[in-house]
C-alpha positions as CSV (number, residue, x, y, z in Angstrom):
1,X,48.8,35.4,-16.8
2,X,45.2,35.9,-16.5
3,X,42.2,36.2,-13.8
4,X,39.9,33.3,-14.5
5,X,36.6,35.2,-14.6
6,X,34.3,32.1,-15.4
7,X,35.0,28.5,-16.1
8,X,32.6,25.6,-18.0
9,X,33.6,22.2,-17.2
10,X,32.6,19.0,-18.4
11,X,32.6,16.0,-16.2
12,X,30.1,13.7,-14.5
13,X,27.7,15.7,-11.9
14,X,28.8,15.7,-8.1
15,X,32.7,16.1,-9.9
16,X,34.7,19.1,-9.0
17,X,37.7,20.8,-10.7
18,X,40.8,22.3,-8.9
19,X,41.3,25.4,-7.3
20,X,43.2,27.5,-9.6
21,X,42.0,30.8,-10.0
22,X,45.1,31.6,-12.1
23,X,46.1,30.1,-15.1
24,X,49.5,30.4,-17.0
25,X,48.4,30.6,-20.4
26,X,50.6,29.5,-23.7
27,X,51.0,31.6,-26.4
28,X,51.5,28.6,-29.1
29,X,48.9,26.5,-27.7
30,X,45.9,29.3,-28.4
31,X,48.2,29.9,-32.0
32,X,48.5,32.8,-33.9
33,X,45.0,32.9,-36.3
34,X,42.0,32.6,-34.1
35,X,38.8,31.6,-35.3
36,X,35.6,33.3,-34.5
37,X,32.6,31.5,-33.3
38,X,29.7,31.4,-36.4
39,X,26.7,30.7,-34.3
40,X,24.6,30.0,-37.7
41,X,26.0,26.2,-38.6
42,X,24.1,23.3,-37.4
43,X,23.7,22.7,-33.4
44,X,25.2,19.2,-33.7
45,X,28.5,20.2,-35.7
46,X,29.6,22.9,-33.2
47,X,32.8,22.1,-31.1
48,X,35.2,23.9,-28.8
49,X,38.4,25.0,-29.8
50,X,41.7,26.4,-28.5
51,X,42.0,30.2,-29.1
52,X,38.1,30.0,-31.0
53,X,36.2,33.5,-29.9
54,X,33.0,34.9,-28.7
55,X,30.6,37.4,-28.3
56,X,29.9,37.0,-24.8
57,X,30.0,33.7,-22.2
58,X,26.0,32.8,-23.1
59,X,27.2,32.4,-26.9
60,X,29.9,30.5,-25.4
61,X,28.0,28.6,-23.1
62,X,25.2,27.9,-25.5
63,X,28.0,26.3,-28.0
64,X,29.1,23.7,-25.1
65,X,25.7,22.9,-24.6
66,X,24.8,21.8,-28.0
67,X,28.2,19.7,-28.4
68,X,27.2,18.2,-25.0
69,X,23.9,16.9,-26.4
70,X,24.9,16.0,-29.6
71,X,28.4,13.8,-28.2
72,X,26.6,12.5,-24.5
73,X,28.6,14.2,-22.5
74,X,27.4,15.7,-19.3
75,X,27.8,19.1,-18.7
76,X,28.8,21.2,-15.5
77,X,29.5,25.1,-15.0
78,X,31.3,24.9,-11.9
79,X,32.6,27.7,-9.4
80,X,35.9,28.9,-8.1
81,X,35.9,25.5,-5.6
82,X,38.4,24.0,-3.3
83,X,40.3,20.7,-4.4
84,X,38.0,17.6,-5.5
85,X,38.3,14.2,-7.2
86,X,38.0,14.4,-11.0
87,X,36.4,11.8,-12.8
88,X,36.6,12.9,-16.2
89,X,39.8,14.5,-17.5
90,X,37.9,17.5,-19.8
91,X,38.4,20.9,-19.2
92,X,37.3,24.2,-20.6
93,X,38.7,27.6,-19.7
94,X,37.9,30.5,-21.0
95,X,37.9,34.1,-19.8
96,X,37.4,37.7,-21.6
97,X,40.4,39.1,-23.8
98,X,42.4,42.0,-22.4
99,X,42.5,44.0,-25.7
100,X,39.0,43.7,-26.6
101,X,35.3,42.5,-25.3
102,X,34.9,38.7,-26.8
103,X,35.2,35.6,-24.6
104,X,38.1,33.2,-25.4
105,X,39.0,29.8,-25.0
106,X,42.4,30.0,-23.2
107,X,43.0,26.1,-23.0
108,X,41.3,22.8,-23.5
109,X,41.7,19.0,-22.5
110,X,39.7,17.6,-25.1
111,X,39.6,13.7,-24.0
112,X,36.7,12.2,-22.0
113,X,36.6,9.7,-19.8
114,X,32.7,9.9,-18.5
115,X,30.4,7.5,-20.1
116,X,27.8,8.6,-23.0
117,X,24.4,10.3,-21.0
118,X,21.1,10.0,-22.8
119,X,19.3,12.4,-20.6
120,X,20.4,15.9,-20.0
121,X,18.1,17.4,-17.6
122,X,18.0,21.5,-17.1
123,X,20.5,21.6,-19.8
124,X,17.6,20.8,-22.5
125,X,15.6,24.0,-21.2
126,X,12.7,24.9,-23.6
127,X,14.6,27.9,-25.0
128,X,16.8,24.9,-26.3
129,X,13.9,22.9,-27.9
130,X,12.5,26.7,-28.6
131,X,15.8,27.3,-30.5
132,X,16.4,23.8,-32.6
133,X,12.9,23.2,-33.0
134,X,11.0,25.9,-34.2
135,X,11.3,25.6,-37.5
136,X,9.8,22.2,-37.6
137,X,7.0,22.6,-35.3
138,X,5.7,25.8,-35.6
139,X,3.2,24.9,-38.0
140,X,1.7,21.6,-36.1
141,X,-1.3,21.7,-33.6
142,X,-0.5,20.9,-30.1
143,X,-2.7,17.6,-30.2
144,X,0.0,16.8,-33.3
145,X,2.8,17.2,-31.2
146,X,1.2,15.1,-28.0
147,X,0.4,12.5,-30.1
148,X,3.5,12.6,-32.1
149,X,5.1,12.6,-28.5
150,X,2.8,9.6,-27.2
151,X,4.1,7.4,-30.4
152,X,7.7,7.6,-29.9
153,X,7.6,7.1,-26.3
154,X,5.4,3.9,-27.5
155,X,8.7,3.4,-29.5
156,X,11.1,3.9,-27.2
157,X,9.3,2.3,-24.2
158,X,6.9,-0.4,-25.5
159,X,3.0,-0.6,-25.3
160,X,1.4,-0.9,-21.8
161,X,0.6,-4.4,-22.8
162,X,4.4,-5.1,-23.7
163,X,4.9,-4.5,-19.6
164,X,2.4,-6.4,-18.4
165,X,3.6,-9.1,-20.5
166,X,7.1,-9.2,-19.3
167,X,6.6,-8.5,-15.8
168,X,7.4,-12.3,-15.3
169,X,10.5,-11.6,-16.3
170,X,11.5,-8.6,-14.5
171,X,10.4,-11.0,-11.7
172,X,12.9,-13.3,-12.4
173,X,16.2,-10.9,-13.3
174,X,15.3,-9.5,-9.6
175,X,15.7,-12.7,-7.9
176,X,18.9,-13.8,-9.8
177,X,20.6,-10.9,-9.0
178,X,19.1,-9.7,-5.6
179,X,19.4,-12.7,-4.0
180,X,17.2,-12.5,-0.7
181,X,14.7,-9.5,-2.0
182,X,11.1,-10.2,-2.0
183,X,9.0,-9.8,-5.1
184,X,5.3,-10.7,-5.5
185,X,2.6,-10.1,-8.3
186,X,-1.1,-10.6,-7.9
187,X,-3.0,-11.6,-10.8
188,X,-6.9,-11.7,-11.6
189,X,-8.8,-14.7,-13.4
190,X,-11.4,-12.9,-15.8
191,X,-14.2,-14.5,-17.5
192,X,-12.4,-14.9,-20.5
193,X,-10.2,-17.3,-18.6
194,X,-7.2,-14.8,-18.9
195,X,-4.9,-13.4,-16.1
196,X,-4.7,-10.1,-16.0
197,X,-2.1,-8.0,-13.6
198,X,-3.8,-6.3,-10.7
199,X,-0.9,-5.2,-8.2
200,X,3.1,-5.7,-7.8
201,X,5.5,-5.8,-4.5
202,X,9.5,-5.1,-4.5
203,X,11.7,-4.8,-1.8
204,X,15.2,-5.6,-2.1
205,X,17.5,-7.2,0.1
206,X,20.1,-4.3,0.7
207,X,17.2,-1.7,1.7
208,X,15.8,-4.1,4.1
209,X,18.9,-5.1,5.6
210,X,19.7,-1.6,5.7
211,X,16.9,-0.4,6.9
212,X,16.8,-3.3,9.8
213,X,20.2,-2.5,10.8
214,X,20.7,1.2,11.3
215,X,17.1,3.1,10.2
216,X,14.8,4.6,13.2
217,X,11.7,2.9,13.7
218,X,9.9,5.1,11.8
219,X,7.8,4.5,8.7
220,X,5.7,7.0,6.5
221,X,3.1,5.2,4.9
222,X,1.6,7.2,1.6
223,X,0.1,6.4,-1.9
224,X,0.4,8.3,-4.8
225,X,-1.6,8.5,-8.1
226,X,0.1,7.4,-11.2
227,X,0.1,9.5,-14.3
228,X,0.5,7.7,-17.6
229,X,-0.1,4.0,-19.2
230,X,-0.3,2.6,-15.7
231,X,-3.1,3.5,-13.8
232,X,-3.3,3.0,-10.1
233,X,-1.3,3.8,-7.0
234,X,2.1,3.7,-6.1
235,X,2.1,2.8,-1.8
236,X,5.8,3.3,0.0
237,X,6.8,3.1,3.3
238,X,9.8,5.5,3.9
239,X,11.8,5.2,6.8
240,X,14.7,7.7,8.3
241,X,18.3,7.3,8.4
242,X,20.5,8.0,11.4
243,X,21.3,11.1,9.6
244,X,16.9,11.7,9.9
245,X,17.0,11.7,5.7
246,X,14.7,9.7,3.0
247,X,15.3,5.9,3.2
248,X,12.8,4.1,0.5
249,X,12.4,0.5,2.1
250,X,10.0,-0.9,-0.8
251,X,7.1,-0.3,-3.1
252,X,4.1,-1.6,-4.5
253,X,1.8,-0.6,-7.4
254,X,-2.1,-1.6,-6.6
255,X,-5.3,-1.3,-8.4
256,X,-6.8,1.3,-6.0
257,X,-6.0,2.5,-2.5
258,X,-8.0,0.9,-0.1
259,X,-8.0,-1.5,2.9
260,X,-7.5,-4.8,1.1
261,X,-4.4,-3.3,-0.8
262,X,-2.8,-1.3,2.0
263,X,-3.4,-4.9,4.3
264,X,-1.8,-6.9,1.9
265,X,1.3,-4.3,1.5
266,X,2.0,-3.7,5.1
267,X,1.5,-7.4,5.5
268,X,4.7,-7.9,3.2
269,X,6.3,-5.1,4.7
270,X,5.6,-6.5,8.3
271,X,7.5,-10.0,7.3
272,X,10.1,-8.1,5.2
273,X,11.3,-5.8,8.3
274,X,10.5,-8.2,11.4
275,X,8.2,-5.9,13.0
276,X,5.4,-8.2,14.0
277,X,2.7,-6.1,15.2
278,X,4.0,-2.8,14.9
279,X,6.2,-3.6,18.7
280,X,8.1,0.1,19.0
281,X,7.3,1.1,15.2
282,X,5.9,4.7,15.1
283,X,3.9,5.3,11.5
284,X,2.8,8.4,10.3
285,X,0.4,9.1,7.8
286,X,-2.3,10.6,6.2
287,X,-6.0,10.0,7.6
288,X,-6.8,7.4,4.4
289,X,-9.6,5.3,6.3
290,X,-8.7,2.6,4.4
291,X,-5.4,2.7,5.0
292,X,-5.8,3.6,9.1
293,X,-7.6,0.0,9.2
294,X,-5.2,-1.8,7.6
295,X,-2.3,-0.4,10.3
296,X,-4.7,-1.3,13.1
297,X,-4.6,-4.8,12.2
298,X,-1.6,-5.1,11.0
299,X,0.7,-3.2,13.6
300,X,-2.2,-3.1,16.5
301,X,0.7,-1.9,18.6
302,X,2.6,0.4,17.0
303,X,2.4,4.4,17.4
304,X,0.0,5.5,14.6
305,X,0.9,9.5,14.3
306,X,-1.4,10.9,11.4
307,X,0.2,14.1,9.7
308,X,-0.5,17.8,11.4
309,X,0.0,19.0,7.8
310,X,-3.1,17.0,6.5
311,X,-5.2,17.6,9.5
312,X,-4.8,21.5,9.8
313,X,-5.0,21.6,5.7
314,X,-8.8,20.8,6.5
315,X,-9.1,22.9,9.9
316,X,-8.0,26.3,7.9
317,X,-10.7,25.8,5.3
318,X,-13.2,26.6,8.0
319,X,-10.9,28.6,10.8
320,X,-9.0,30.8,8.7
321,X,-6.4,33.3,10.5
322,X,-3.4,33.4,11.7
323,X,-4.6,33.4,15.6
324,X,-6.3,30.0,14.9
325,X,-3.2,28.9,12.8
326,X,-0.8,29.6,15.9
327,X,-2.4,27.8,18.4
328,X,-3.1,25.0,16.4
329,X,0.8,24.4,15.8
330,X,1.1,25.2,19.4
331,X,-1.5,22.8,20.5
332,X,0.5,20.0,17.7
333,X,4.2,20.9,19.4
334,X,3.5,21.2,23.0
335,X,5.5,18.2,24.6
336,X,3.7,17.5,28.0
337,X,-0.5,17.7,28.3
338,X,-1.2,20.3,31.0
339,X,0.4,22.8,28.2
340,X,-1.6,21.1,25.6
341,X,-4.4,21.5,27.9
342,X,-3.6,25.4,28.3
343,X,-3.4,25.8,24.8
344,X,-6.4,24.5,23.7
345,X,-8.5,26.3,26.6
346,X,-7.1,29.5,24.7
347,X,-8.7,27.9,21.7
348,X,-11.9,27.3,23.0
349,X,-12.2,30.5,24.4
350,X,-12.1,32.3,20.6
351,X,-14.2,29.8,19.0
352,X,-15.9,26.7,20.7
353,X,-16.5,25.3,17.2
354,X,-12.7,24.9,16.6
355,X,-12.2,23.3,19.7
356,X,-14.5,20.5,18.9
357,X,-12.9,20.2,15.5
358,X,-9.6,20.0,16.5
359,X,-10.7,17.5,19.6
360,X,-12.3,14.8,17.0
361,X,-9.4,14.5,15.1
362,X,-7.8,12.1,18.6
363,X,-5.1,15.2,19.6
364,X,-2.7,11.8,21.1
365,X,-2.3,10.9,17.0
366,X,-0.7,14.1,16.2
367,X,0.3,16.3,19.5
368,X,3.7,15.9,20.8
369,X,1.8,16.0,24.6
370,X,1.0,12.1,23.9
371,X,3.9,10.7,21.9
372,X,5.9,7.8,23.6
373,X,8.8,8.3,24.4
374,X,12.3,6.8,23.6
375,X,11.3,6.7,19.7
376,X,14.5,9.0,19.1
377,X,11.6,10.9,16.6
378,X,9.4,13.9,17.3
379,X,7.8,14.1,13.5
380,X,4.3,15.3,13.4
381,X,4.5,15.5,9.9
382,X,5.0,12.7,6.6
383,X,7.9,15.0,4.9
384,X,10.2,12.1,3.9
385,X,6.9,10.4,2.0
386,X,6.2,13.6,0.1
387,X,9.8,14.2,-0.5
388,X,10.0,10.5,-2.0
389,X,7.0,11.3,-4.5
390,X,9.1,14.4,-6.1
391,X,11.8,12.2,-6.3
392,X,9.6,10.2,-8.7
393,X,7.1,12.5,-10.2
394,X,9.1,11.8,-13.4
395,X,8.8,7.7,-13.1
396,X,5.4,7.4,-12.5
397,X,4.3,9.1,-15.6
398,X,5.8,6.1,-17.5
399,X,4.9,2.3,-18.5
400,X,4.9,0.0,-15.7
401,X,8.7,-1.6,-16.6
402,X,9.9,2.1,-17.2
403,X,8.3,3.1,-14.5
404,X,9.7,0.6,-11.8
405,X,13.4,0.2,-13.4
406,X,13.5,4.3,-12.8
407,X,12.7,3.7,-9.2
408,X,15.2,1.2,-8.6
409,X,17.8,3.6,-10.4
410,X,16.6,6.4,-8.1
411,X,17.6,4.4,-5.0
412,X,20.6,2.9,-6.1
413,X,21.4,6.3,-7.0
414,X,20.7,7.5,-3.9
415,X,22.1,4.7,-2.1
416,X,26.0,5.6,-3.8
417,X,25.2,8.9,-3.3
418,X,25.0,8.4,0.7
419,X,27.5,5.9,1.1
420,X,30.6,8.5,-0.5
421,X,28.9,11.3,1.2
422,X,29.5,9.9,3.9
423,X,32.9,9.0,4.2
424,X,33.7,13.0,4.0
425,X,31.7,13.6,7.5
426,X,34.4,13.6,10.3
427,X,32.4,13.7,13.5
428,X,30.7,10.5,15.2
429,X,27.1,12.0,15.0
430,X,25.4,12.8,11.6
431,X,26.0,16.3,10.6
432,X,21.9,17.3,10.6
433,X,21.8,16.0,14.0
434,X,25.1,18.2,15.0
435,X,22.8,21.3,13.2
436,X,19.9,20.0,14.7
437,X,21.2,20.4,18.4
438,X,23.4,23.9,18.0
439,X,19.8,25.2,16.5
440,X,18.2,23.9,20.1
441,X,20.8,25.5,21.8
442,X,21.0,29.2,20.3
443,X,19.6,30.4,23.4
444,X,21.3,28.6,26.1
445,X,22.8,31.3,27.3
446,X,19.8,32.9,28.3
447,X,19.5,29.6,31.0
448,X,20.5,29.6,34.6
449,X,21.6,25.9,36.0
450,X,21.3,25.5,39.3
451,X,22.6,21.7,40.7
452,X,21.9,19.0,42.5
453,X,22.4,16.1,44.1
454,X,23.0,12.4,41.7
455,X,23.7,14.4,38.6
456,X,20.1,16.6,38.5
457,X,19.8,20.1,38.0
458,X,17.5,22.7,37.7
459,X,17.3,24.9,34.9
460,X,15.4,28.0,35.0
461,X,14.7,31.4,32.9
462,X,12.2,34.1,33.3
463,X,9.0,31.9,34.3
464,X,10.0,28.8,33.4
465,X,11.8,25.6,35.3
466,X,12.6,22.4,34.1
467,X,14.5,19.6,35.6
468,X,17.6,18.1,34.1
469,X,19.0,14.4,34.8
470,X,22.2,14.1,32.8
471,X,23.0,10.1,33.9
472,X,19.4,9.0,32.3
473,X,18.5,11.6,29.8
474,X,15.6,13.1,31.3
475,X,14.0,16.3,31.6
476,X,10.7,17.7,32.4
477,X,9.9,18.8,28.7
478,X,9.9,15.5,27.7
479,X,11.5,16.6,24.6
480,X,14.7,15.3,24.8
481,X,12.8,11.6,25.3
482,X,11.1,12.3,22.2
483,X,13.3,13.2,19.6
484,X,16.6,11.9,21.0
485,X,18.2,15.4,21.0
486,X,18.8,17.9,24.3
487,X,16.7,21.3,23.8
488,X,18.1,24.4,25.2
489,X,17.7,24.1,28.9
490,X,19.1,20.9,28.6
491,X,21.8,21.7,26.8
492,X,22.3,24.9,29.4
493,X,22.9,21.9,31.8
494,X,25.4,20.2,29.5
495,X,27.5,23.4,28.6
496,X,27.7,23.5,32.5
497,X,29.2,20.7,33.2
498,X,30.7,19.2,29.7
499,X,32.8,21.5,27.4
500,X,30.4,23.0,24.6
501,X,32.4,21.3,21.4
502,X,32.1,17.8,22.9
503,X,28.1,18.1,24.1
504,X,27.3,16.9,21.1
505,X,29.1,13.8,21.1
506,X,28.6,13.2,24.8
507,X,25.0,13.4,24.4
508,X,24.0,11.6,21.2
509,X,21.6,8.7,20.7
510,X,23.4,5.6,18.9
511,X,21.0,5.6,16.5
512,X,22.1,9.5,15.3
513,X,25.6,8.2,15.1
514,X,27.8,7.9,11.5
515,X,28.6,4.0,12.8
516,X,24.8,3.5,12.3
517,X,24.7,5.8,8.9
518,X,27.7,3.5,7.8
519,X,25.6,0.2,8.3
520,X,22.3,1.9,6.4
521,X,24.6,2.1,2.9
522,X,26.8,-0.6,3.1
């Protein structure tokens, strides 16, 4: 018997192990003449063994990762964890000896079940390449290596022109197996009498659907500059899921962002989503004039929010200081004008020339004081957009195939990813929601409620008051109305008269609920 003191596992990522810390360990399966590790034979002819030895866990560890790469297999060092599915039957363990300081593999099981991986991520760290690598390239110029690096992704990827070539096709393979998705390509007419591509539009049938059925009306509109062959834009609208997370709807590569483009998009978009005119669709955005236009005409009456991060980005480069940094967010989060008003007399009284900036930029397109209401979404801000363009940085360095096969992979990913992750959440509201309203409701305790008549109350502290109606979900923050979730005084009111471990529950919007999450990932 031995104290596990490190384990590496092998196995698909998002796979656990069991929950042994303890392992009974046979003598004659470790056998009786060990073998030491020699760290000096080729990287791609190293290989685990039963009872083999090591200096410490990195020799060890460094071992695994070079039979990783050269066999496919993905590679995990997991922790002591409780009991999960495993997907791939191989198992490592190893631990230090008792009679002397070398790492030891106690047992193995050597089969695999997980399918070859081509791409390894972190575990390919440049002390890796640094390591294997050296030898041959220490001697060739950087430009060498880029180019050398250009010509066999030309090799592995195709030319530019090999894309544009066979975009027809891609066309095709998405209607035959997407059935319902909506694909377009615009093409130009050049002099020569040749077509030449000048901007694409994808969105499938499942995101739409999904997003149709359970996603917030919320959209984040943002382009993003592409990096390698293709040059251009990438424009998505991301929505939110009940669970307020990243929902990609669609994308589109263009030319150049500018009015005509971002038209044409949301145009798509618009017939894609049913949301003729915007109706209660809240966008948020950046302040792209061409891009501000093109929502005006397209979705003259949705909410058009542009992002506080953008705006106070350019306010700090003149008013720096943390005095004007806190009462711009103060003036962006107030929920109801006359405090808007207050805050923004305080700004004017420091510096008049602040006021005036912060007053041109329309305060109702990013201040909480003159959101509508009932939009079950507070965001000042384009997060999920941002967040979507990491999740790409990689794809949109490559040719324009690559490129939009890696996004679709991406979402699908995602897509399985949220439809299992789901199935382990227990409660009928989405777990960030749950977090969302026991971080509004630290404080309730320092809340007095006082009742009413018809289900009102009154909750007060120190100098503040607020009403509370519990039958229609008002109060006179306004920010339950906004974001769909009680804020403390409110849910001061609800601990009075509801049991504090079913508040949450009682109180939720539909659209926070896991029956809408379910309908999103089908």
């Amino acid at each position: 018997m031995f104290t596990l003191m490190k384990r590496i596992v092998f196995g698909e990522k998002d796979e656990y192990v069991d929950d042994l810390v303890h392992l009974e360990v046979d003598k004659n399966d470790i056998g009786g003449s060990n073998s030491i590790h020699d760290p000096t034979i080729e990287w791609n002819l190293m290989e685990p063994k039963v009872g083999e030895q090591y200096q410490n866990f990195s020799q060890l560890k460094n071992c695994l990762i070079n039979y990783a790469v050269a066999h496919g297999y993905p590679l995990r060092f997991e922790k002591l964890e409780s009991t999960r599915q495993k997907k791939c039957d191989f198992r490592l363990y190893a631990s230090w000896m008792n009679t002397e300081r070398t790492v030891q593999v106690k047992s193995m099981k050597k089969k695999h079940l997980c399918s070859r991986k081509f791409t390894f991520g972190h575990l390919v760290s440049p002390q890796w390449i640094d390591s294997h690598l050296v030898k041959e390239i220490i001697t060739l110029s950087l430009s060498k290596c880029n180019r050398a690096k250009h010509k066999a992704m030309v090799m592995i990827e195709g030319k530019a022109s090999d894309h544009y070539a066979r975009i027809w096709d891609y066309v095709a393979e998405i209607q035959r197996s997407n059935p319902g998705s909506t694909v377009q390509v615009g093409v130009n007419l050049n002099p020569d009498g040749k077509h030449y591509f000048y901007r694409f539009y994808v969105c499938f049938h499942a995101l739409k659907t999904g997003w149709i059925a359970g996603c917030r009306r919320v959209i984040g509109l943002d382009g993003c500059f592409l990096k390698g062959q293709v040059k251009g834009q990438l424009l998505t609208p991301i929505g939110r899921d009940a669970n307020n997370q990243v929902y990609p709807i669609c994308w589109a590569v263009v030319d150049i962002e500018n009015k005509q483009n971002w038209k044409w998009f949301l145009e798509l978009l618009s017939e894609d989503v049913g949301v003729q005119e915007g109706g209660d669709l809240i966008v948020i955005s950046d302040q792209h004039k061409g891009l501000l236009e093109a929502v005006k005409e397209v979705f003259p009456n949705a909410e058009h929010r542009q992002c506080v991060r953008h705006i106070y980005a350019n306010f700090k480069k003149s008013y720096k200081g943390e005095e004007y940094k806190d009462l711009f967010w103060a003036a962006a989060g107030c929920t109801v004008e006359p405090e808007f008003i207050s805050v923004m007399e305080r700004l004017k009284a420091i510096d008049v020339g602040a006021y005036e900036y912060v007053m041109s930029h329309n305060p109702s397109s990013w201040s909480r004081a003159y959101f509508c209401q009932d939009r079950a979404c507070e965001a000042f801000e384009n997060g999920v957009s941002e967040s979507f363009n990491a999740m790409i940085v990689d794809a949109r360095k490559r040719p324009l195939l690559t490129m939009l096969e890696m996004i679709r992979l991406s979402v699908r990913e995602r897509v399985s990813f949220m439809y299992n992750l789901q199935q382990m959440w227990e409660a009928p509201i989405c777990p960030a929601i749950i977090t969302k309203f026991e971080t509004f409701g630290e404080h309730y305790r320092s809340w007095s409620v006082i009742p009413s008549d018809g289900g009102v109350f009154e909750a007060r502290s120190t100098h503040k008051s607020y009403c509370v109606d519990l039958q229609s979900w008002y109060y006179s923050c306004r920010l339950w109305e906004l974001s769909g979730i009680p804020y403390v005084h409110a849910i001061a009111t609800m601990f009075y008269v509801t049991p504090p471990n079913q508040a949450a529950e009682t109180f939720g919007g539909c659209r926070d609920s896991i029956e809408y999450h379910n309908i999103e990932y089908i």
